[in-house]
C-alpha positions in Angstrom: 207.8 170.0 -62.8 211.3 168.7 -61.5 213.1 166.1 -63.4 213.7 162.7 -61.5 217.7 163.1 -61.1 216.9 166.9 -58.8 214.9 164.4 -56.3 216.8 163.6 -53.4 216.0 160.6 -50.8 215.5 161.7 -47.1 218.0 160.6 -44.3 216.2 158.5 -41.8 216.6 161.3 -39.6 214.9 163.4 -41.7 212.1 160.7 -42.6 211.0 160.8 -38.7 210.2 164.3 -38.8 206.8 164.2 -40.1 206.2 161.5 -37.8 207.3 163.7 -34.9 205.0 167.1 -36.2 202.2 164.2 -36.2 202.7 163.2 -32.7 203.1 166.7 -31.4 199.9 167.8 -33.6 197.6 165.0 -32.0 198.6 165.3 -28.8 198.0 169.1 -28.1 195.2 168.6 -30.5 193.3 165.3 -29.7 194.7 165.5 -25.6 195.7 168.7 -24.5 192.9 170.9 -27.1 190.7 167.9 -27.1 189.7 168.6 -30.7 189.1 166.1 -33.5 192.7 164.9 -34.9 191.7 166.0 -38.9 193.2 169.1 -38.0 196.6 168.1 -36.7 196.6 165.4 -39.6 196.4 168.4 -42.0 198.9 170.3 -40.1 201.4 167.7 -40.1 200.7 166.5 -44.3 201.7 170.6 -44.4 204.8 170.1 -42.6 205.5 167.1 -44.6 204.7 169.2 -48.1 207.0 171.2 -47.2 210.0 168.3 -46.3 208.7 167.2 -49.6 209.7 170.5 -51.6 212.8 171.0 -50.2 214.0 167.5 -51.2 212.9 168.2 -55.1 209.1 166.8 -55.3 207.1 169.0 -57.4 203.5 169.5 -55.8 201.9 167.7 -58.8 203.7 164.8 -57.9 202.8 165.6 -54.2 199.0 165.9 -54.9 198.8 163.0 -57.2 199.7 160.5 -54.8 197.3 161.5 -52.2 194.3 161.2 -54.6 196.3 157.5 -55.5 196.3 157.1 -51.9 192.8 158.5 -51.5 191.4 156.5 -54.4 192.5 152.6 -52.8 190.2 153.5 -50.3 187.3 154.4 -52.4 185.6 151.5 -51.9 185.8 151.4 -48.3 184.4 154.9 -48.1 181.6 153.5 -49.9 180.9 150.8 -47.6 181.6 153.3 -44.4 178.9 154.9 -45.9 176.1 152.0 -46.2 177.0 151.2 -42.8 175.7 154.1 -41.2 172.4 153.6 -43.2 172.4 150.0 -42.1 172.8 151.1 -38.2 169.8 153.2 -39.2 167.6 150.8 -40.4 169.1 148.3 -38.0 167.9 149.9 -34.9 164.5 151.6 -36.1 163.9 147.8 -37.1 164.6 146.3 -33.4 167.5 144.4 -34.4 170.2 146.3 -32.7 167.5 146.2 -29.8 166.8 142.6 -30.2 170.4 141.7 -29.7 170.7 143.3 -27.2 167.5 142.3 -24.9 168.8 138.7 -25.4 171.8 139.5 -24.7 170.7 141.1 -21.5 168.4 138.1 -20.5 171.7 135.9 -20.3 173.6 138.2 -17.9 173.1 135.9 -14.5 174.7 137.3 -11.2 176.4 133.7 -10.6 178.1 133.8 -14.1 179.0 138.3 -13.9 182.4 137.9 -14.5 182.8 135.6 -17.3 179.7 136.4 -19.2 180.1 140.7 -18.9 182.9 140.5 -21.8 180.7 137.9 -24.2 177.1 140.1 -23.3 179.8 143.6 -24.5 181.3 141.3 -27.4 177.2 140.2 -28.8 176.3 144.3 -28.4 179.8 145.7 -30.0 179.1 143.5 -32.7 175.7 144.4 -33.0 176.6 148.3 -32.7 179.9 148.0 -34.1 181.0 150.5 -32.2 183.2 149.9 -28.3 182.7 153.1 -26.9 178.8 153.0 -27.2 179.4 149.5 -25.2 181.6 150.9 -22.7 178.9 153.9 -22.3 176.1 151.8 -22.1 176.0 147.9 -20.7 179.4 148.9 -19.2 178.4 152.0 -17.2 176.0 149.1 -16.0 178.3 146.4 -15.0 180.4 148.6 -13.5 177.3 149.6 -10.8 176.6 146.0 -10.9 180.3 144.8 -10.2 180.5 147.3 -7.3 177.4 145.5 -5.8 179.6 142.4 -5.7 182.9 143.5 -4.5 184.1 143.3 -7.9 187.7 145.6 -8.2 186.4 148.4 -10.6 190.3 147.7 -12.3 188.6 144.1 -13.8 185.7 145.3 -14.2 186.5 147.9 -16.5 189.2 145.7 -18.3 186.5 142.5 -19.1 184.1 145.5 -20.8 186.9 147.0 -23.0 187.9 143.5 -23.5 184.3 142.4 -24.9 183.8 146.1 -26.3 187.1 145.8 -28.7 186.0 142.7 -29.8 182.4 143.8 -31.8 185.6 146.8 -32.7 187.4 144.7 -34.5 185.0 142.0 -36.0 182.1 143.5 -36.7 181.4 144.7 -40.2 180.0 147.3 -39.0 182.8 149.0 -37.3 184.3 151.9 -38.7 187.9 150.2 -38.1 187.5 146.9 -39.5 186.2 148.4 -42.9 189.5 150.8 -42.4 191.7 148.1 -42.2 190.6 146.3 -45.3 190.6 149.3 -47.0 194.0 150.6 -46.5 195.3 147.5 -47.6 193.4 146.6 -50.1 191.4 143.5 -49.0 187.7 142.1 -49.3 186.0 143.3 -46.2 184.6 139.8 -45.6 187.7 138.0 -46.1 189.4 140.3 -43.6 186.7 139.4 -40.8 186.9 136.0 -41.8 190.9 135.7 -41.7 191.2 137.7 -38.2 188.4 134.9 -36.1 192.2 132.8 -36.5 193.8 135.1 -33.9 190.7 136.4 -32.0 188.9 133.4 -31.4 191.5 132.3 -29.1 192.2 135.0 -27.5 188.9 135.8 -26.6 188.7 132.1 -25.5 191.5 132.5 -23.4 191.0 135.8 -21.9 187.1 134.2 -20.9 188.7 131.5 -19.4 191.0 134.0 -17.1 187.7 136.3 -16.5 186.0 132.8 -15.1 188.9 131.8 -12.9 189.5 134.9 -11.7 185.5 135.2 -11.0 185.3 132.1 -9.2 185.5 134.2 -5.8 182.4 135.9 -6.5 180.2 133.6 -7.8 177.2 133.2 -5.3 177.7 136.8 -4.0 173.7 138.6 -4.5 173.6 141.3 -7.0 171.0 144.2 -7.4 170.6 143.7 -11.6 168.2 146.8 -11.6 170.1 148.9 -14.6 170.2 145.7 -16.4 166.5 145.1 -15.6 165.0 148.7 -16.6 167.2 148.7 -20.3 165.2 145.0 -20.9 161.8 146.6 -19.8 162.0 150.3 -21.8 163.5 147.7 -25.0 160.4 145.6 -24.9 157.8 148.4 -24.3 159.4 150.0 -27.2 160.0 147.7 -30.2 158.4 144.4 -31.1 161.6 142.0 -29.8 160.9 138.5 -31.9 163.4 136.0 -32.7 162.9 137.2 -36.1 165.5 140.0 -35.9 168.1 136.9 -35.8 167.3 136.8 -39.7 169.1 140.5 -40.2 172.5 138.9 -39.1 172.0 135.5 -40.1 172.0 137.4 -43.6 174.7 139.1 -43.2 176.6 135.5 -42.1 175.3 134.2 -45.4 177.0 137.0 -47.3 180.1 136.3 -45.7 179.6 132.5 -46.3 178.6 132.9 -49.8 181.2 135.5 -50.4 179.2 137.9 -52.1 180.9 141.1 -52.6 180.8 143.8 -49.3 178.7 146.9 -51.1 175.8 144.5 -52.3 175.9 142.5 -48.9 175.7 145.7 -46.9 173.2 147.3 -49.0 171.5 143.6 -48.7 171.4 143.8 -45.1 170.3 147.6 -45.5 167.2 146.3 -47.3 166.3 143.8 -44.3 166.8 147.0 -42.0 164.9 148.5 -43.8 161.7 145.8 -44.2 162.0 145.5 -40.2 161.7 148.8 -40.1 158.4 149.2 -41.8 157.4 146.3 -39.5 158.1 148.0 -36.4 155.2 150.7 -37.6 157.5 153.3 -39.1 156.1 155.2 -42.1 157.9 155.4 -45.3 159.1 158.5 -44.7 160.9 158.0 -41.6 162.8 155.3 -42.6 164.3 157.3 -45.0 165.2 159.5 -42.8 166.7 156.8 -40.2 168.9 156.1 -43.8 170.4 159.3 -44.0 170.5 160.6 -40.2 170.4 157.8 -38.3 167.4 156.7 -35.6 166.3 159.3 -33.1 164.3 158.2 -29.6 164.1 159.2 -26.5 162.8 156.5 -24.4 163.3 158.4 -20.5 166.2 155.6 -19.7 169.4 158.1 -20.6 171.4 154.6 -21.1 169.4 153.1 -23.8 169.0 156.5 -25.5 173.0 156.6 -25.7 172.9 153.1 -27.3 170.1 153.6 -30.0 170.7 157.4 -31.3 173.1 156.7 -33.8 173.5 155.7 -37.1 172.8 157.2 -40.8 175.0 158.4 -43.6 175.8 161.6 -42.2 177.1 159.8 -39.1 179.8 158.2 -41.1 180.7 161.7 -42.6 183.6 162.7 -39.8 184.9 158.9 -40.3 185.2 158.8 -44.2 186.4 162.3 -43.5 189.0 161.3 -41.1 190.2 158.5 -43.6 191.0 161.1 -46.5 193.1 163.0 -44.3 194.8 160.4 -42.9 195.1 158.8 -46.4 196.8 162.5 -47.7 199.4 162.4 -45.1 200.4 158.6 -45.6 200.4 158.9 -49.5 202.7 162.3 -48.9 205.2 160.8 -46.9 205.4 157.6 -49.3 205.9 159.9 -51.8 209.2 162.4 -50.7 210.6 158.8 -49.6 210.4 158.8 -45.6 208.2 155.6 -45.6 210.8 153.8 -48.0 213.8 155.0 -45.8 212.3 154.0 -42.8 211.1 150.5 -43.6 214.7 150.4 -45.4 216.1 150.5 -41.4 214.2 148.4 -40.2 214.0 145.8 -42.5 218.1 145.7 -42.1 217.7 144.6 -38.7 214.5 142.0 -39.0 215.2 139.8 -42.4 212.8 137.0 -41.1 209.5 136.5 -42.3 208.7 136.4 -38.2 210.7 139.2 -37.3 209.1 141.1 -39.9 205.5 140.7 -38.4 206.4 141.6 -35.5 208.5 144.9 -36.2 204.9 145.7 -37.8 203.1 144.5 -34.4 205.3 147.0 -32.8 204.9 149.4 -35.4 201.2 149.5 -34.7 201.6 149.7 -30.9 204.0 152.5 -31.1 201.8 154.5 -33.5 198.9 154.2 -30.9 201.3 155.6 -28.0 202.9 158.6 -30.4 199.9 159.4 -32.4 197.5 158.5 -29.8 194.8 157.1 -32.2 193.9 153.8 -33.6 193.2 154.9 -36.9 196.7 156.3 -37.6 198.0 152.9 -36.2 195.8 151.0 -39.0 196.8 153.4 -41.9 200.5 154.2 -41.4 202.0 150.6 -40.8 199.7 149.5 -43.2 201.1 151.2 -45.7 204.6 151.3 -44.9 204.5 147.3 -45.0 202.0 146.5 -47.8 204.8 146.3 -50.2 207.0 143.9 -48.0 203.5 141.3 -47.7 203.5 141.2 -51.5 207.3 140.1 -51.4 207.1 137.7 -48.8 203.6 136.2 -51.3 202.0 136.9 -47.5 197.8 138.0 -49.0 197.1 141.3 -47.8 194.5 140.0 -45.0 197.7 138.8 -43.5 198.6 142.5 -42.8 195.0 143.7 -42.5 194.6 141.1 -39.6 198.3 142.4 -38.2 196.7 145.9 -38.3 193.7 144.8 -35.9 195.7 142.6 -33.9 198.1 145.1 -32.8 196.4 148.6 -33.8 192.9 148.2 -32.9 192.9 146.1 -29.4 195.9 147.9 -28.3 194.5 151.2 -28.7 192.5 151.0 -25.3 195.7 150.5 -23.4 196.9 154.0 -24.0 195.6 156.1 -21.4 196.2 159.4 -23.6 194.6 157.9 -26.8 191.5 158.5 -28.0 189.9 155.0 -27.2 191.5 155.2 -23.4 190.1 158.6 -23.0 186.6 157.4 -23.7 187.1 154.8 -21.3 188.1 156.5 -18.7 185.0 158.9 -19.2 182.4 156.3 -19.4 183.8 153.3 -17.0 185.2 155.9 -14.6 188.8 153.7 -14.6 192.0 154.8 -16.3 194.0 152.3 -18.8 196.8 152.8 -16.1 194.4 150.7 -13.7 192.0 148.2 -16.2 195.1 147.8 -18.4 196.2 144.5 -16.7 193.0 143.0 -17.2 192.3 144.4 -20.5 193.1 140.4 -21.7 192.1 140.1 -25.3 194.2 143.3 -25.8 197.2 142.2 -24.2 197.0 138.2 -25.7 195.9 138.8 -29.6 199.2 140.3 -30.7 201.2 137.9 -28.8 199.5 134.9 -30.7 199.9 137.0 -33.9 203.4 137.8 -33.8 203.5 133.4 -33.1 201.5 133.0 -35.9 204.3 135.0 -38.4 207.0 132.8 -36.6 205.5 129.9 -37.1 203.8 130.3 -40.6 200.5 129.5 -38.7 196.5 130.7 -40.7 199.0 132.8 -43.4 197.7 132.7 -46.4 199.6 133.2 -50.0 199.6 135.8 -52.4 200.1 133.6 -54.9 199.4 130.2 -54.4 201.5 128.3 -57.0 204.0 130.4 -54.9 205.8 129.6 -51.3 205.7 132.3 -48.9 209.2 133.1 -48.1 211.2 132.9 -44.9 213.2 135.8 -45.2 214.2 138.7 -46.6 218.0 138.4 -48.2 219.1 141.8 -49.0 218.1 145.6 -49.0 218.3 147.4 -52.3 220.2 150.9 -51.6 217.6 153.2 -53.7 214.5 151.1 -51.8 214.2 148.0 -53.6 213.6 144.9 -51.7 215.2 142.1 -53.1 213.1 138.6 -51.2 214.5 135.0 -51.2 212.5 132.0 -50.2 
């Protein structure tokens, strides 16, 4: 193993490097190849290995801190995990279908417009996933929309709109447990501190659906899609108002903050007793646990929305996560993530200015690496340090992460999320962009929010968070001043 004094620091120029392999890797991979990015985030930790030998790190020192890096996140791999078996249980009990059904029964032709992103937002929540959203109610309302004249361009922007928001709330989404993870915060407290910026965006960008709907209210509408997903849901599964007590429970873990692994596998266990209700042996429930529910009902749309689910599900996410996890503990290890945040933390000293280099962080990671989940993990490591020196909590920079990473991710047509978009809604981000509201509006009132000292919480709370950075330390160190 090397000694410390033959380990040199990288030159910024050098520090960009891996960042640049990364960008090139996903986007022949995930865009041009159209493969799943864990190759090209293997290729690139490779390249950055390398970097790493030449500048003096020993590979023990190399490995190490990608198990550290691996083992923050073990919780959250844990929870990604019960997830999927809560999906499972979730929709073999009828409560994913439940939601949904009286979701469905609210969507009036008079009110299309401003209630499609709030009937997308109760399903993505439900589902926790936006692309099953976008493939399912919104391959709907786009049909419907057409009916009334509707510009497919807003159509397609209110269902990504309502679709990112179950994304980024719901505890269910792969995402939002990402988020916390990477950063180190309670998965509760992390939904909880984000409904600061997303309430009002969403608020605002419902408001703009409804004046901008206004013109087509009265216009007749042929709600047959909408119609034969309620009637296939109700032949299928007993829909009660009971399934409301499944995320009521869940509300009541957050409320009595209880920790995430026992509230999930809380909620699993009401999955679970619904599921039994619904008729399902033993047997099969178990099953729904581990591989997720399995139907096929003759309406292709609600077979998209209720085939999902189980541990193995989960498998390629928790997957994705390690390798992601190797490549950002590598290049926090040879120095590039120090060197980096060392530039640009010598241009934005403010505790404002600071937020917001990391709100551009995230949307530039979702251009380059043309992926969400890199634009959660890389910025959120490269600023967790910085969070802990202004006393900002970590759900400060876990809510950052969603604000800026998660809901900008569908306005990248060559990401992953604008791909899937496209696919389903049959409109490219170039078009819905504009009207993909809650995307555009969150990180503005977030990056207000770190000017303004607004719903930030402390570290430490005998402590004031600090205004500014004062000084940058030439081997890294980061000297704060209040």
């Amino acid at each position: 193993m090397k000694t410390l004094h033959n380990v040199r620091k990288p030159s910024l120029a050098l520090s960009l490097v891996p960042f640049l392999f990364l960008i090139v890797f996903m986007l022949t991979g995930v865009i041009v190849l159209e493969v799943e990015p864990h190759v090209p985030l293997i290729a690139a930790s490779i390249v950055t290995a390398f970097i790493g030998k030449y500048l003096g790190h020993s590979w023990e020192d190399m490995e190490k801190a990608m198990i550290e890096s691996n083992a923050m996140v073990m919780q959250a791999n844990f929870i990604i995990l019960i997830v999927g078996c809560l999906i499972g249980t979730w929709i073999a009990g009828g409560i994913v279908p439940g939601l949904i059904y009286y979701g469905l029964d609210l969507f009036t032709p008079s009110m299309f417009l401003l209630l499609l992103p709030v009937m997308c937002s109760v399903i993505s929540v439900s589902t926790g996933s936006a692309w099953t959203t976008a493939g399912t109610l919104g391959t709907a309302a786009m049909g419907i929309g057409a009916g009334l004249g509707i510009p497919p361009a807003i159509i397609a922007g209110a269902v990504v709109t309502g679709a990112s928001f179950g994304d980024k709330l719901s505890p269910l989404s792969d995402s939002t447990n990402l988020a916390a993870a990477v950063t180190g915060t309670n998965l509760f407290d992390h939904v909880k501190h984000m409904l600061y910026t997303t309430i009002p965006s969403f608020t605002i960008s419902i408001i703009l659906y409804g004046l901008i709907g206004m013109k087509y209210r009265g216009q007749a509408v042929d709600a047959t899609q909408i119609n034969a997903i309620m009637e296939v849901l109700d032949s299928t599964f007993w829909i009660t108002p009971l399934i409301l007590i499944a995320p009521l429970f869940v509300v009541l873990m957050v409320v009595l903050k209880v920790p995430a692994i026992p509230g999930m596998m809380g909620g699993t266990a009401v999955g679970i007793v619904f599921s039994l209700l619904q008729g399902h042996s033993i047997a099969d429930t178990l099953q729904y646990l581990f591989y997720g529910f399995e139907i096929t009902t003759g309406n292709q749309m609600v077979d998209n929305l209720l085939n999902r689910g189980g541990l193995v599900s989960m498998l390629e996410v928790t997957a994705l996560v390690i390798c992601a996890l190797c490549f950002g503990g590598l290049i926090k290890q040879i120095g590039c993530v120090d060197t980096i945040l060392n530039a640009i933390l010598k241009r934005f000293k403010s505790r404002g200015s600071i937020i917001l280099s990391n709100i551009v962080a995230c949307i530039a990671m979702n251009f380059m690496a043309a992926d969400q989940y890199m634009a959660i993990v890389i910025p959120g490591q490269m600023y967790k340090q910085v969070y802990e020196k202004l006393n900002l909590h970590s759900k400060n920079l876990s809510r950052v992460l969603e604000d800026a990473g998660t809901l900008t991710s569908g306005l990248v047509p060559w990401s992953t999320c604008g791909a899937v978009y496209h696919a389903t809604l049959g409109v490219s981000a170039f078009q819905y962009g504009m009207f993909h509201f809650l995307g555009l509006i969150n990180p503005i009132i977030s990056a207000i929010y770190g000017y303004t000292g607004i719903a930030l919480a402390k570290l430490k709370e005998d402590e004031p968070i600090k205004d500014y950075i004062e000084d940058i330390g030439g081997e890294g160190e980061t000297k704060v001043d209040s």
